[in-house]
TORTOR-92376 format. One record per atom (N, C-alpha, C): residue in one letter; x, y, z. Coordinates in steps of 0.05 Angstrom, whole numbers, padded with zeros to 5 digits, always signed. Atoms other than C-alpha are relative to their C-alpha. Example, Ala and Ser with C-alpha at 12.3 -4.5 7.8 and 13.67 -1.06 7.14 Angstrom:
A+00018-00024+00000A+00246-00090+00156A+00018+00024+00000S-00016-00024-00001S+00273-00021+00143S-00015+00022+00014
# end
This chain:
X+00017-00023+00000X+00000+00000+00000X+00018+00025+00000X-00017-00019-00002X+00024+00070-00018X-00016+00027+00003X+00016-00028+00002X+00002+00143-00012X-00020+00005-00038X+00015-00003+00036X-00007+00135-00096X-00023-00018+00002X+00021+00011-00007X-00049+00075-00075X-00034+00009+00002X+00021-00010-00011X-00094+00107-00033X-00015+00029-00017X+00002-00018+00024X-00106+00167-00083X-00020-00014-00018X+00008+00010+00031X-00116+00124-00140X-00030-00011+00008X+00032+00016-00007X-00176+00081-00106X-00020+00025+00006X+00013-00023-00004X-00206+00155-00075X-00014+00014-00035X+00006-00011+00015X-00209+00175-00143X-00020-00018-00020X+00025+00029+00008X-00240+00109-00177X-00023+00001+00013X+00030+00007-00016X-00289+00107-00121X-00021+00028-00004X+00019-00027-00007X-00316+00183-00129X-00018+00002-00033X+00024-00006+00021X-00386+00191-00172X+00011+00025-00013X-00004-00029+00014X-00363+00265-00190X+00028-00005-00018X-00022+00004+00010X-00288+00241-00218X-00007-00021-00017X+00013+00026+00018X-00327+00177-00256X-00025+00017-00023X+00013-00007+00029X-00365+00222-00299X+00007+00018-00012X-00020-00014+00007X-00302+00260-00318X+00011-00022-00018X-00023+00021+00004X-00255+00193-00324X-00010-00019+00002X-00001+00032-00009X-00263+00123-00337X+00026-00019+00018X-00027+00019-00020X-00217+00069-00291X+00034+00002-00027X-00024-00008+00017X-00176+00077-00362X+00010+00023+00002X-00001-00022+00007X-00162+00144-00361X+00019+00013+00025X-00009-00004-00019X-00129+00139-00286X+00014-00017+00001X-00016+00023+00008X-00064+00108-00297X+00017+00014+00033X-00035+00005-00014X+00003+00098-00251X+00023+00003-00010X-00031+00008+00015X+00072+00108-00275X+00005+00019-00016X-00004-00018+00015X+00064+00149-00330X-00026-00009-00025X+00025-00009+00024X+00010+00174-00385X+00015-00016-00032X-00013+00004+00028X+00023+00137-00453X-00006+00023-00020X+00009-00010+00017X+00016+00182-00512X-00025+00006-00007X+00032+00003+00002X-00045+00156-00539X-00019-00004+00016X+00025+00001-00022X-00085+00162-00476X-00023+00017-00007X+00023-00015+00003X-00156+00183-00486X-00003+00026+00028X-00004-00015-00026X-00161+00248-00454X-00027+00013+00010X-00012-00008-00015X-00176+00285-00402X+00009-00031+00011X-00011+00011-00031X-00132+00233-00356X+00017+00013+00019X-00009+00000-00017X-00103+00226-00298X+00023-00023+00002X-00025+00011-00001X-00032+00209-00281X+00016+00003+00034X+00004+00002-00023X-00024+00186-00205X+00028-00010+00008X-00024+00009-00001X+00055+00186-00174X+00007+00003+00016X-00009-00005-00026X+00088+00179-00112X+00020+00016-00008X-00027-00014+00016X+00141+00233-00114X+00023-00012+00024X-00020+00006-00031X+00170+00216-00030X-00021-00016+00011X+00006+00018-00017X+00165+00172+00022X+00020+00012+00024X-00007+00007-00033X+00182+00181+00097X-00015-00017+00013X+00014+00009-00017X+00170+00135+00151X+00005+00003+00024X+00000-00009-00031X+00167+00148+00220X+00004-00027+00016X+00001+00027-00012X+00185+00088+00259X+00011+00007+00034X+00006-00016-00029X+00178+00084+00335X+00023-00023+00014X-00018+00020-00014X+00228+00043+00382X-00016-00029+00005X+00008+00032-00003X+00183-00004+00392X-00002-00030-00020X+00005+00020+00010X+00178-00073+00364X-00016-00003-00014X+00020+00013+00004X+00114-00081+00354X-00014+00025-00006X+00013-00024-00001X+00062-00035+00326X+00003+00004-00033X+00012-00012+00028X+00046+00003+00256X+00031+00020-00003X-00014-00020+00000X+00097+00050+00224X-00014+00013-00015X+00004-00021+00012X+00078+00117+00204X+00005+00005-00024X-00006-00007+00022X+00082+00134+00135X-00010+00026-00022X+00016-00017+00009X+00078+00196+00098X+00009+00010-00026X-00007+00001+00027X+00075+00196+00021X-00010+00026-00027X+00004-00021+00006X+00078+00259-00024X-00015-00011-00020X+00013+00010+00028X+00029+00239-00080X-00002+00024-00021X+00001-00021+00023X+00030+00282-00149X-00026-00015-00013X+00020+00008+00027X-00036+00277-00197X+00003+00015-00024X-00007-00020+00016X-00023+00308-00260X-00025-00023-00020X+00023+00002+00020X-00081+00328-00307X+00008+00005-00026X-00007+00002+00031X-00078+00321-00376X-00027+00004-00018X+00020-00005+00002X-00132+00345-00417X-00004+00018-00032X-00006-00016+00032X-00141+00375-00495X-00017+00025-00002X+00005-00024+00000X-00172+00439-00468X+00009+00016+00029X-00005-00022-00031X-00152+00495-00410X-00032-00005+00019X+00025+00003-00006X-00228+00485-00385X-00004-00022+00004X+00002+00026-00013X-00229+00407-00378X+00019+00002+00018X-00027-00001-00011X-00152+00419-00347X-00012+00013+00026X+00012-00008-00022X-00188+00466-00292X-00013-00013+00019X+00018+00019-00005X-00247+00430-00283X+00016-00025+00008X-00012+00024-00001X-00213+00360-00276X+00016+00016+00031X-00027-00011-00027X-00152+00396-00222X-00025+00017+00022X+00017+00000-00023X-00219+00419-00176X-00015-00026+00004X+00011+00022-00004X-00250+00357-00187X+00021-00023+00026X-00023+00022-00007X-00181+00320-00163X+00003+00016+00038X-00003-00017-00028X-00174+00373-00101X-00025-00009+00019X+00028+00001-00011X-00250+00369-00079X+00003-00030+00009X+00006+00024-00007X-00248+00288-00075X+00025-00009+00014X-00020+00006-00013X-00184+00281-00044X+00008+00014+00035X-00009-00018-00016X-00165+00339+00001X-00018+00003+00022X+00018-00007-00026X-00186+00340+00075X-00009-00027+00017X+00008+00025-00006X-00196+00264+00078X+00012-00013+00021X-00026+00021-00025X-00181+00219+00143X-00022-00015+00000X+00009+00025-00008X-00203+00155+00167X+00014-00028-00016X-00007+00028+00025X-00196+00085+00136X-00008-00001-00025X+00008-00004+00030X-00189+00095+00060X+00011-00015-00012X-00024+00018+00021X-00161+00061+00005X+00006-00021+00003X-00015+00015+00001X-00146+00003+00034X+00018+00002+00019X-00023-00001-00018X-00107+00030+00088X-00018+00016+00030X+00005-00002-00026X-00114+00048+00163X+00013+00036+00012X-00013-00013-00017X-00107+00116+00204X+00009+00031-00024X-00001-00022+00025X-00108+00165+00131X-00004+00030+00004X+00011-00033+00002X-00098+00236+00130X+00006+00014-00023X-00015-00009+00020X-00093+00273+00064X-00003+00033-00002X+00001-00026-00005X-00073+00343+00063X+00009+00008-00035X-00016-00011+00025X-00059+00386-00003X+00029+00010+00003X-00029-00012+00004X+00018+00404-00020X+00007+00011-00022X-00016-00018+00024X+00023+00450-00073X-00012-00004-00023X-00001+00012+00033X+00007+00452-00146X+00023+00015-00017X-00017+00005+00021X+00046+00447-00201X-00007+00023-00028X+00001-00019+00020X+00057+00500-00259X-00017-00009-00020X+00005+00014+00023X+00017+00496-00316X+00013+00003-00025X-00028+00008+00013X+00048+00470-00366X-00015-00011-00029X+00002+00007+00033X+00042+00449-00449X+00005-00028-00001X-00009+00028+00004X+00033+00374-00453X+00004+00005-00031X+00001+00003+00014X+00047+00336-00510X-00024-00003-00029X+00022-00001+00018X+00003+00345-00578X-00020+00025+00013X+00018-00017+00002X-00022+00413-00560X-00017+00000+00026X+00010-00002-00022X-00047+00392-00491X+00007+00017+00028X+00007-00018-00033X-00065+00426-00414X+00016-00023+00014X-00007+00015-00020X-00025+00392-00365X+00008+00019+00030X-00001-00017-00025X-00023+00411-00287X-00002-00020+00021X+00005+00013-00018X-00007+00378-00225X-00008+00016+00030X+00013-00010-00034X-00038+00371-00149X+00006-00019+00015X-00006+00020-00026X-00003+00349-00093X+00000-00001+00023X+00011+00012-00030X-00022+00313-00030X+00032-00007+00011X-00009+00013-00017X+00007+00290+00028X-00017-00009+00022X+00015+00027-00011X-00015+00223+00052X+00012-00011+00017X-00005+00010-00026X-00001+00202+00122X-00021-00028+00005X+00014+00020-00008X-00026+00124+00141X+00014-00019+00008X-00010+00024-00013X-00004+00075+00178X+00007-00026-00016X-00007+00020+00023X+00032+00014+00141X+00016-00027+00021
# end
């Protein structure tokens, strides 16, 4: 389980981001070319873990996640980068798949000239959960 993890499922699971994006359209790793757009491109950038003397027990973990929108207009590119803020940002409890979740926003990312004439723009979290 990772901070990109927990992201990626948040974003699959939300009705308002599912009638933006199909489950294709929200990759890992990196955007191919021919991706139908608007997607989404979901990346751990860091990792810290907090580990406690003890033996026994959970370690802390707190993972910078980047989403970067991709999109063949400035107006889906918007739209999409509040959509991604709104369903993410502010979230705790048991999410994703994981235990003890807090996700805070960290910054966005310049906008920027994808490839073929496209909007690209990232939004990044920081994802604290127990591992």
């Amino acid at each position: 389980m990772t901070g990109a993890d927990i992201i990626g499922a948040l974003l699959l699971a939300d009705t308002a981001m599912m009638e933006m994006f199909t489950p294709a359209q929200v990759k890992g790793g990196r955007l191919p070319d021919d991706v139908t757009l608007p997607a989404l491109l979901v990346k751990e950038t860091s990792t810290v873990e907090r580990h406690t003397l003890k033996r026994e027990g959970t370690t802390r973990t707190i993972d910078r996640v980047s989403v970067t929108v991709r999109a063949d207009s400035y107006r889906d590119q918007r739209k999409a980068m509040l959509l991604v803020k709104n369903c993410c940002a502010g979230r705790t409890g048991d999410l994703g798949g994981a235990t003890r979740v807090s996700i805070l926003t960290a910054g966005r990312g310049p906008e920027l000239d994808g490839p073929g004439n496209t909007f690209e723009r990232t939004q990044d979290f920081k994802v604290s959960y127990d591992a």
